[in-house]
N, C-alpha and C positions, 0 to 999 in steps of 0.2 A: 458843221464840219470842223475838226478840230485840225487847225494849220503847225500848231507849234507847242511840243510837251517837254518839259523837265523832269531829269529823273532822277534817280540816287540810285547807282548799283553799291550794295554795300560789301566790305569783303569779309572773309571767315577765318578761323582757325578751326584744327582738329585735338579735341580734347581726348579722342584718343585714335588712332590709327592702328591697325593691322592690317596684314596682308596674307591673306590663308593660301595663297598657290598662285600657280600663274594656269592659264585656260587654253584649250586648242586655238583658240582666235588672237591667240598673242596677250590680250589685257590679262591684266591682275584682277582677280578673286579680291575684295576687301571688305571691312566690316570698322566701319568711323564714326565717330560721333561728333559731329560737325556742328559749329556755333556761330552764328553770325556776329559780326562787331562792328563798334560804331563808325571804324573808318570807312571813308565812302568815296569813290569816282561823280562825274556827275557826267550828266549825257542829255544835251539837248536834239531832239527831231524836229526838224523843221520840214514842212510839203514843198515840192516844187515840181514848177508845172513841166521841167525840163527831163525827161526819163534818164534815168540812172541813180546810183548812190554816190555819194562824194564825202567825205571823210575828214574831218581838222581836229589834229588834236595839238597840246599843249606840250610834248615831247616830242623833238624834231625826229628822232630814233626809229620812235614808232611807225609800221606801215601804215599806209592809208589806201590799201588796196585789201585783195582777194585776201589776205595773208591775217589780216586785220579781223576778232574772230564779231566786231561788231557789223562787220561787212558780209560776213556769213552768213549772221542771224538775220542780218534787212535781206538780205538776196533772195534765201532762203523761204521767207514770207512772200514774197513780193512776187516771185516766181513762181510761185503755185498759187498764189489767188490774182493772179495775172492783175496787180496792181497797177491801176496807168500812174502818169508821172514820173519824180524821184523824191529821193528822197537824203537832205544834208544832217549828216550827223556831226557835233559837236560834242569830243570828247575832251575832258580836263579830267586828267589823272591825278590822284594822290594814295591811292593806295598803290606802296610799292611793285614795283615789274619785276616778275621771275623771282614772288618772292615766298611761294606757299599758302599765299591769303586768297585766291580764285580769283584776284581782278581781271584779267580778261573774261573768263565766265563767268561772271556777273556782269561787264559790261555786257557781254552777249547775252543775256538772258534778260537784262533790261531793255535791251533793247526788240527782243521777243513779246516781252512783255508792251511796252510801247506801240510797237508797230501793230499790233494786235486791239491794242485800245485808239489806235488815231485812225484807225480803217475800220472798226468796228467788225471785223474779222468773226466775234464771239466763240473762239476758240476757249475753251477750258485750260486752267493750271494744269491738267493732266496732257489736255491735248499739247500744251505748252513744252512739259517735259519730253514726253516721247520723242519731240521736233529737235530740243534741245541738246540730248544725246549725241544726235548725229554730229555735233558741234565740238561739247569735250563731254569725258565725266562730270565734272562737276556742275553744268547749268542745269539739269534738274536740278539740286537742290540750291541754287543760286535765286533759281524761279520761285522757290518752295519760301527757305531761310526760315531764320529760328534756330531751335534748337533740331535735331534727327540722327536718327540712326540712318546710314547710309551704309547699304550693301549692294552686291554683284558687282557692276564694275564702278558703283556711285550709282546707278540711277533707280535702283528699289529703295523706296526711303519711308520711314514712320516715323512722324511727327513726335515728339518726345515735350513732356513739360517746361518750359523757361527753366532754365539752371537761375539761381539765385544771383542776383545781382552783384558785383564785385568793381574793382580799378581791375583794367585788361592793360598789360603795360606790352607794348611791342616793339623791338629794337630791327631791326634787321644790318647786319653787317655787309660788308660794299664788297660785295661780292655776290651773283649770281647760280644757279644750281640749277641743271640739265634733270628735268624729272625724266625723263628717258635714261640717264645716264645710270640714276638713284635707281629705277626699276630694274633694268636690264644687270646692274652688280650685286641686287639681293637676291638669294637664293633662300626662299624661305622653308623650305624641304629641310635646310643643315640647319635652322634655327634652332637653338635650345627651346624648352617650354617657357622658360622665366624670362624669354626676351621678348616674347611676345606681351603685348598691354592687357590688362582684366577689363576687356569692353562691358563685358558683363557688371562687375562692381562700379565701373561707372556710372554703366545704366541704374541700376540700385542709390547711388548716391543721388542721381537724379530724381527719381520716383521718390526720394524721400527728403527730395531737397535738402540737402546736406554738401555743405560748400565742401568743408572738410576732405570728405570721406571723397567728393570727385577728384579736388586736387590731391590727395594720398595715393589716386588709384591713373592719372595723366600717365597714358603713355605713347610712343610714336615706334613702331619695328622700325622704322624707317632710318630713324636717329645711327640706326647698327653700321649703316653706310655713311650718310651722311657727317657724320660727327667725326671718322675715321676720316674721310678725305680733308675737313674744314675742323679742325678741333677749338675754332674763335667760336664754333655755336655750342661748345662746352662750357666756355670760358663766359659767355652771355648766362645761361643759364646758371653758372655760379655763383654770378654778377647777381642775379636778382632775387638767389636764392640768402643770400647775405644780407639784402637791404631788406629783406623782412615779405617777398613771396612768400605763398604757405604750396605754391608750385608753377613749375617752371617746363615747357614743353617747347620742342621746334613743333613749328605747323607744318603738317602735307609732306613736303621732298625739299624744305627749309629753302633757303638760310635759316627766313625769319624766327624767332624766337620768341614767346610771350610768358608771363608773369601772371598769376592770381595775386592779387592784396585785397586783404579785407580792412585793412588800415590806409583810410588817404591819406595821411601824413607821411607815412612810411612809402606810398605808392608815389608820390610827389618827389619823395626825395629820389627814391630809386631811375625816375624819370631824370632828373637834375644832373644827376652822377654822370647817368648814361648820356646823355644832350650833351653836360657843359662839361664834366666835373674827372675825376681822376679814371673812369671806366670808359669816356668816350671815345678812348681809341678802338674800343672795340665795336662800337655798332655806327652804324653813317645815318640812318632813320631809325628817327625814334617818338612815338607816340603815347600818349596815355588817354585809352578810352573806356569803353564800357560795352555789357552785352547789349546785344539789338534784338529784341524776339518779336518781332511785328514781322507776322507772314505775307506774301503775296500785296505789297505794299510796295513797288517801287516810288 
């Protein structure tokens, strides 16, 4: 019987984002190429003989109830395999909140993924996703990670090659961003053709693993809203396109902002600038990491 699991949910960027329409059901129509990276939450489950779910995390902020989407994901198991007990989760966050990188959806989908290995459930990565869904878009492929193409509303996804290894530099500025707010003011019907990203040439730079040709080809529709309300995730992206990125994207419905470098010396400093040095007024977290492409591996 396994009492007590450690996890890593790890969080992502999107190396390229569109959005082709909005749907009868209210969601958005998209088409992403989503990457996972090295930053990580960590999520302990512990059994208890006591029924129910109970919650601690390391940000007073955050709920620790119903609202909580790691609270979902236990509920959600536990109540259709009429799980006796409960069940305490121990969340420590570091990857930034409300920031474009899926960290609530990765902590839910880790913890899908857990509660499913501590009860021996033998639920499949697919049966995983389906379940997932009902949660957000993004914990399929939070379940999935790596490299993918993700379409429909995020949960039809194909696994795609490892992108070539690189410094993934990530600042995020101190300030927050309403993905509701980012969907509901795009209109992607009035978009030009040239604002929408080449998912396609991305894909292609991938298939042929070619750093180059994916950073030349980063793009977010998203950026068309977001950058217009917040123009510091302009000013970030200029920041690191100066210290020697060869590209520069916000992830998802931002703030965050990341960086390619194929030079760690240049990614080092770019990191330094932005932490200590004459640019860090513009971002409040800032990290220097790397891609993660180890699938279905919490």
């Amino acid at each position: 019987m396994i009492k007590h699991l450690s996890l890593k949910a790890y969080g992502k960027i999107n190396l390229g984002l569109d959005v082709l329409g909005k749907r009868d059901d209210g969601y958005h129509e998209v088409r992403m190429i989503m990457q996972t990276i090295g930053i990580f939450d960590r999520i302990d489950l512990i059994r208890e003989d006591t029924p129910g779910i109970r919650i601690e995390t390391n940000l007073f902020y955050l709920p620790t109830n119903e609202n909580n989407l790691v609270y979902k994901a236990a509920r959600m198991l536990m109540d259709e395999f009429s799980i006796p007990g409960g069940i305490f989760i121990r969340l420590r966050k570091f990857i930034p909140v409300s920031a474009g990188l899926a960290g609530g959806s990765s902590d839910a989908a880790a913890v899908l993924f857990g509660i499913n290995k501590m009860f021996r459930l033998e639920l499949t990565a697919s049966q995983l996703m389906e379940r997932g869904v009902k949660i957000g878009a993004d914990v399929p492929y939070c379940i999935l990670r790596g490299t993918a193409l993700s379409e429909g509303i995020g949960e039809v996804l194909t696994p795609l090659p490892p992108v070539p290894q690189c410094q993934v530099l990530i600042a995020k500025p101190g300030i927050n961003v309403s993905t509701r707010f980012v969907y509901t003011s795009l209109n992607a019907d009035q978009l030009k053709p040239e604002q929408h990203p080449d998912i396609d040439g991305i894909l292609a730079g991938i298939r042929s693993q070619d750093l180059y040709q994916i950073a030349g080809k980063l793009g977010n529709v998203l950026e068309t809203v977001t950058i217009q309300e917040y123009p510091v995730i302009q000013s970030i992206k200029d920041a690191m396109l100066e210290y020697g990125a060869i590209g520069s994207l916000m992830s998802g419905s931002g703030p965050t902002v990341f960086g390619l470098f194929t030079n760690p010396a240049a990614a080092q400093h770019a990191f330094e600038e932005l932490r200590f040095g004459s640019a860090c007024q513009l971002a409040k977290q800032v990290y220097l990491t790397s891609f993660y492409n180890t699938q279905n591996q919490p």
